[in-house]
Each structure stands twice: as structure tokens, then as C-alpha cells.
C-alpha positions in Angstrom: 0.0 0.0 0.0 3.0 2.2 1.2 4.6 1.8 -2.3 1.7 2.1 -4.1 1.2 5.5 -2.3 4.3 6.5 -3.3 4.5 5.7 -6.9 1.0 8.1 -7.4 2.5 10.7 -5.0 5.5 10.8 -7.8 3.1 10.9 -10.5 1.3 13.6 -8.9 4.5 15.7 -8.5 5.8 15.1 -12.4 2.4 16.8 -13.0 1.9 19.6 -10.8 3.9 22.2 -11.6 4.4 23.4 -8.2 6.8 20.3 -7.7 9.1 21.2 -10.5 13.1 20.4 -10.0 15.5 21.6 -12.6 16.5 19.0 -15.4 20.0 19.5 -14.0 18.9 18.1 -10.7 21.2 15.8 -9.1 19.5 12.4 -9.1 19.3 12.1 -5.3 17.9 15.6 -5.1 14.7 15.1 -7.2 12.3 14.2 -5.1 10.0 12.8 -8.3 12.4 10.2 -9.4 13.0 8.8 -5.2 9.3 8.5 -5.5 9.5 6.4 -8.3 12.1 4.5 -7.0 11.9 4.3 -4.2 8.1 3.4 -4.5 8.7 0.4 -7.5 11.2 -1.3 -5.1 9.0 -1.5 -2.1 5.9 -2.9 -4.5 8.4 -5.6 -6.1 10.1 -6.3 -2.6 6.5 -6.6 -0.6 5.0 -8.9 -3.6 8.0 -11.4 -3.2 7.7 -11.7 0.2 3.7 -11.6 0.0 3.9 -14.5 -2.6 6.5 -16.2 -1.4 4.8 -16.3 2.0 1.1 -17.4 0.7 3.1 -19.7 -1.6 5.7 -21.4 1.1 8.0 -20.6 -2.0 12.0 -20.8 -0.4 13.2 -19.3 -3.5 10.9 -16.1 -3.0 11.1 -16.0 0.7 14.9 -16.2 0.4 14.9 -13.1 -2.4 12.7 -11.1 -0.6 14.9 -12.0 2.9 18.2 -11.0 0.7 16.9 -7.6 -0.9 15.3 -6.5 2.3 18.2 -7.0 4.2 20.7 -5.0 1.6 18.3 -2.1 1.9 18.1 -2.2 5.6 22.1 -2.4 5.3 22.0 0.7 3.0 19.1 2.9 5.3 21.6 2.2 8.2 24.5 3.7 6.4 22.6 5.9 5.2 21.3 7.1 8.6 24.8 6.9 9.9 26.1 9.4 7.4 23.0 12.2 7.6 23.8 11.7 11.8 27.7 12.8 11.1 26.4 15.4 8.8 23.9 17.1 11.2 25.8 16.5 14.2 29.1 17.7 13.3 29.1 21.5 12.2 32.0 20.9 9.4 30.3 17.9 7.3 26.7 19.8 7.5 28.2 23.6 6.5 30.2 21.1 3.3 26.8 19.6 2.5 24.8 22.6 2.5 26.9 24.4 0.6 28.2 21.5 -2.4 24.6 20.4 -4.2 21.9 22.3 -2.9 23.9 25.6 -3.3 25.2 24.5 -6.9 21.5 23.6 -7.9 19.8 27.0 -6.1 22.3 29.4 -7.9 21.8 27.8 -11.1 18.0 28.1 -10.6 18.5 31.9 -9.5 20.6 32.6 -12.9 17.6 30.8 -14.9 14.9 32.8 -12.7 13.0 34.8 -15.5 14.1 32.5 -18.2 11.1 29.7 -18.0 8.1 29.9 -15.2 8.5 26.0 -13.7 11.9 27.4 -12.9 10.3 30.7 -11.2 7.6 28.9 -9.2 10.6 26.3 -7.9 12.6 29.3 -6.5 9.4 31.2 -5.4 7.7 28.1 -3.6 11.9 27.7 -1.8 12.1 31.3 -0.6 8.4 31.5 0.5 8.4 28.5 2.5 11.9 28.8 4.2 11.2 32.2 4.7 14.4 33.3 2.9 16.3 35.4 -0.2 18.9 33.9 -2.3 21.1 31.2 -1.8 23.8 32.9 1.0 26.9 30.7 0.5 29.4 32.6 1.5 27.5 35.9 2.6 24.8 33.9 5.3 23.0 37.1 6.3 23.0 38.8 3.0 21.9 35.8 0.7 19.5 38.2 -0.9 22.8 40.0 -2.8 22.9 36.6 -4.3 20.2 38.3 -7.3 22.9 40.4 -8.8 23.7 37.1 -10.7 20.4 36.9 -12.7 20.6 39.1 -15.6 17.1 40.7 -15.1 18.0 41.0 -11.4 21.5 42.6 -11.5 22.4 46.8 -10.7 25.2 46.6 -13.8 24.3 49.7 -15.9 24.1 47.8 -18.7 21.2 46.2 -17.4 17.7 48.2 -18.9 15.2 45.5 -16.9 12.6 47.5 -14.7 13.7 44.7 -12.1 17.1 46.3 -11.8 18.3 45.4 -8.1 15.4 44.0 -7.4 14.3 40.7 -6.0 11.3 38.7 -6.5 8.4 38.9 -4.6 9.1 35.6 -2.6 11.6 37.3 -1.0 9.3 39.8 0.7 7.9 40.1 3.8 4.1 40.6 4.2 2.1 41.0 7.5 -0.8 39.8 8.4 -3.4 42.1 6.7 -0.8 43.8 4.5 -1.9 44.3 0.9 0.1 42.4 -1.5 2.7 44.7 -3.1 4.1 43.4 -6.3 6.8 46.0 -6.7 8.0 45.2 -3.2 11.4 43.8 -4.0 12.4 46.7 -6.4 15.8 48.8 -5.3 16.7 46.8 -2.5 20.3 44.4 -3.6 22.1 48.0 -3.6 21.3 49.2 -0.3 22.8 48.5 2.8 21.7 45.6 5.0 20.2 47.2 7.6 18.3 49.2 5.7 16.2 46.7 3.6 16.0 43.8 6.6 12.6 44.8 7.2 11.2 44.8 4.5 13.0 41.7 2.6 14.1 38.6 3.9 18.1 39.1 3.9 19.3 35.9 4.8 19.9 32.8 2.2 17.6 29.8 1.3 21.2 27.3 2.5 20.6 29.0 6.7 16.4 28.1 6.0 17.1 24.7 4.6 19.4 24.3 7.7 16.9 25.9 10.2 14.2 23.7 8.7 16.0 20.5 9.4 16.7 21.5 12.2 12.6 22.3 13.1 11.9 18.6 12.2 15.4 16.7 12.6 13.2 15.0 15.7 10.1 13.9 13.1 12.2 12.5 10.6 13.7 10.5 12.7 11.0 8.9 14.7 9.9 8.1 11.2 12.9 6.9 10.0 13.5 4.8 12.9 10.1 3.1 12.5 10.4 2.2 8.9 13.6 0.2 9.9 12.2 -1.5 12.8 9.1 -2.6 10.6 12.1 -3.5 8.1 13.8 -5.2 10.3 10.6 -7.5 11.9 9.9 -8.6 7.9 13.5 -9.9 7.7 13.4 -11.8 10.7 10.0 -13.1 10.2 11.3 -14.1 6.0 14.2 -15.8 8.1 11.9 -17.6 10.4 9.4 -18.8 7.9 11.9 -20.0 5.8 13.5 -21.9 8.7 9.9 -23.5 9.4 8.7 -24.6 5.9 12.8 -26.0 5.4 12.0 -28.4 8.7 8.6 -28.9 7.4 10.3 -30.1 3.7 12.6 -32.5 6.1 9.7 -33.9 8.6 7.7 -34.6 5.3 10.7 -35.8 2.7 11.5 -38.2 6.3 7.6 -39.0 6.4 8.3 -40.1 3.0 11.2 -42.4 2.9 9.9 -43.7 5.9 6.9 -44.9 4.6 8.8 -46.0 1.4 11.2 -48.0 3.4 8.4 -49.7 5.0 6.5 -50.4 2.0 9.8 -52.4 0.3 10.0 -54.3 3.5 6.2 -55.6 3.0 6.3 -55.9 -0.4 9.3 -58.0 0.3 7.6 -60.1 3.5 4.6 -61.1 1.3 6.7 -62.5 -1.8 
């Protein structure tokens, strides 16, 4: 059912715009193709074990017992690696900044240039409450627009959004009127003088801040998913033990009752 779930949650996503990831996505950053994935595996795993199990099949039982255990292998590395990351401040400032930076700035510099692209960065810096990507400037990640070349303050640049940013980067009130012009003239000025009325810091210091909001969720989840995991191994295991000493009770059975059959056959004549 999980898998299932999954697979249609990745369909939904290729076709809602609102989902949209950059063709130069990194594999293991588009969330579509996990779901996929991720979703197929789980369907072909559980019907192994599912058959195998109605079936008594040893060869299925001991596939699905194999597979499941490899993955269970991999979600511990796995696991072990995103702990190191978040835990030690070195390996999670590298991870921030080496993929998701690459794939934001390249997004910014296309921002303009196609709309999937403009709702993906707008949908990132209204969620995470943030302005750019911030790299190597944290607190001013909203300077990061001067590399989109609608966006920059070159004077070269004839763009009515000249030092501006887009309106994902503002901040409304409750009951404020939405201002689409909110973002113009502000990737020139000082810090201090546009923090209230942009959000200055980068979308690398929200993605952070939002792990860091529900680093206790996802791993209650994650912990569950391998327990469950790790119950359907050791119940494939223990089947498989049972129907083998099932197969040598019965195959025993047999030869006992063959033996005795020779040594009637051979008392009558």
C-alpha cells in the first residue's frame, strides 16, 4: 500500500507544476524520481515476500529475505552518514553548501528565463522564509540576485527589475496588501536598511533551520520504517526456517513410509 502511495505521490508531483526540479537536478535531489524509485522497489520487494509467504516458495522467501536486508544495510549507512552530517558542524556547512547551493544558484541565474523554474525558487524562498542562496554571505543571501541578468544593478542592465528581487523574498504582515513591486531597489542598499522589508538571509541558513525544526520527526519516522524493516527480515528468516523443517519432517515421512512399504512388499513374496 506504502509503495503504491508512493508511486502516485510521484506521478502527482511530475504533473503539478508546483513540484518542479531543474532537469540539471542531481538524481538524489529530485524528489520525483526517489518516489519512483523508491516506490517500485517497495511494490516488487513486498510482492516477493507476499507470494512467497502465501506460496511457502523458499526461493521467493529467500529473495525477498536478501533484498530487504541489503536495503536495511544501505538505510543504516545511510542514517549513519545524515547523523555525522547534522551533528558535526564541518560535514553539515560542506553539505549545505556543495549540491543544494550548486543547484539553487543555477536556478536563480535561470529565474525569468522559464516559469516551472520561477515557481521552484518562489515556492523555496516562501516557504523557508528566505532570499537567495547565502553561501558565503549567510545574512546577505539576498545579494545573491545580482547574478540573474534581469535581477543585476550593472548599468548595462535596462530590466525594470534592476536590483530588485522577487516577490518571494518579501515580507508581508498579516493584513498587508500584497505589493508586487515590493522587492524593487533593494540588492544595492545596505543591510540594515532593507532587513525589514525583505528577507536578507539565504535559502542554505532556511534549509538548515528547517531540518533542524523537524530533525526530531524524521527521525521517529525513519526509525520506525527500519524497525518494521527489520521485523519482515526476521519473520522471512523464520518462515523459511519452518517450511525447510517442514520439507525435512515430510521428505523423512516419505522415505519412511517407502522403506516400509519395500520391506512388505518383500515379506509377502
Amino acid at each position: 500500500v506504502i509503495s503504491v502511495v508512493a508511486i502516485g505521490l510521484g506521478v502527482w508531483m511530475e504533473m503539478e507544476s508546483t513540484f518542479f526540479v531543474p532537469t540539471d537536478t542531481d538524481f538524489y535531489l529530485d524528489l520525483r524520481k526517489l518516489m519512483f524509485i523508491g516506490g517500485g522497489i517497495t511494490f516488487v520487494v513486498a510482492f516477493l515476500g507476499c507470494i512467497g509467504a502465501l506460496r511457502e516458495n523458499l526461493i521467493l522467501l529467500q529473495v525477498f529475505f536478501y533484498v530487504l536486508t541489503l536495503i536495511l544495510l544501505g538505510e543504516v549507512c545511510l542514517s549513519t552518514a545524515v547523523f555525522i552530517i547534522y551533528t558535526v558542524p564541518e560535514a553539515k556547512d560542506n553539505f549545505l553548501r556543495s549540491q543544494p547551493e550548486k543547484l539553487l544558484t543555477t536556478a536563480i541565474q535561470r529565474y525569468m528565463d522559464d516559469e516551472p523554474t520561477m515557481m521552484w525558487v518562489d515556492k523555496i524562498q516562501s516557504d523557508f522564509k528566505c532570499c537567495g542562496v547565502g553561501g558565503h554571505t549567510e545574512e546577505e543571501g539576498f545579494r545573491d540576485w545580482q547574478n540573474n541578468q534581469y535581477y543585476n544593478c550593472s548599468k548595462t542592465n535596462r530590466s525594470v527589475y534592476r536590483c530588485a528581487v522577487p516577490k518571494s523574498c518579501c515580507i508581508f504582515k498579516k493584513g498587508d496588501r500584497v505589493n508586487t513591486m515590493c522587492g524593487f531597489d533593494m540588492t544595492d542598499k545596505p543591510m540594515v536598511e532593507v532587513r525589514d522589508f525583505i528577507y536578507t538571509r539565504g535559502c542554505i541558513v532556511g534549509f538548515g533551520e528547517w531540518l533542524g525544526k523537524y530533525h526530531n520527526l524524521i527521525i521517529i519516522s525513519s526509525i520506525s520504517i527500519m524497525i518494521m524493516q527489520f521485523l519482515a527480515v526476521v519473520s522471512a528468516k523464520m518462515m523459511t526456517g519452518r517450511i525447510r523443517k517442514q520439507r525435512s519432517r515430510w521428505q523423512l515421512l516419505q522415505r519412511s513410509l517407502s522403506s516400509g512399504s519395500d520391506v512388505f512388499a518383500s515379506q509377502t513374496l
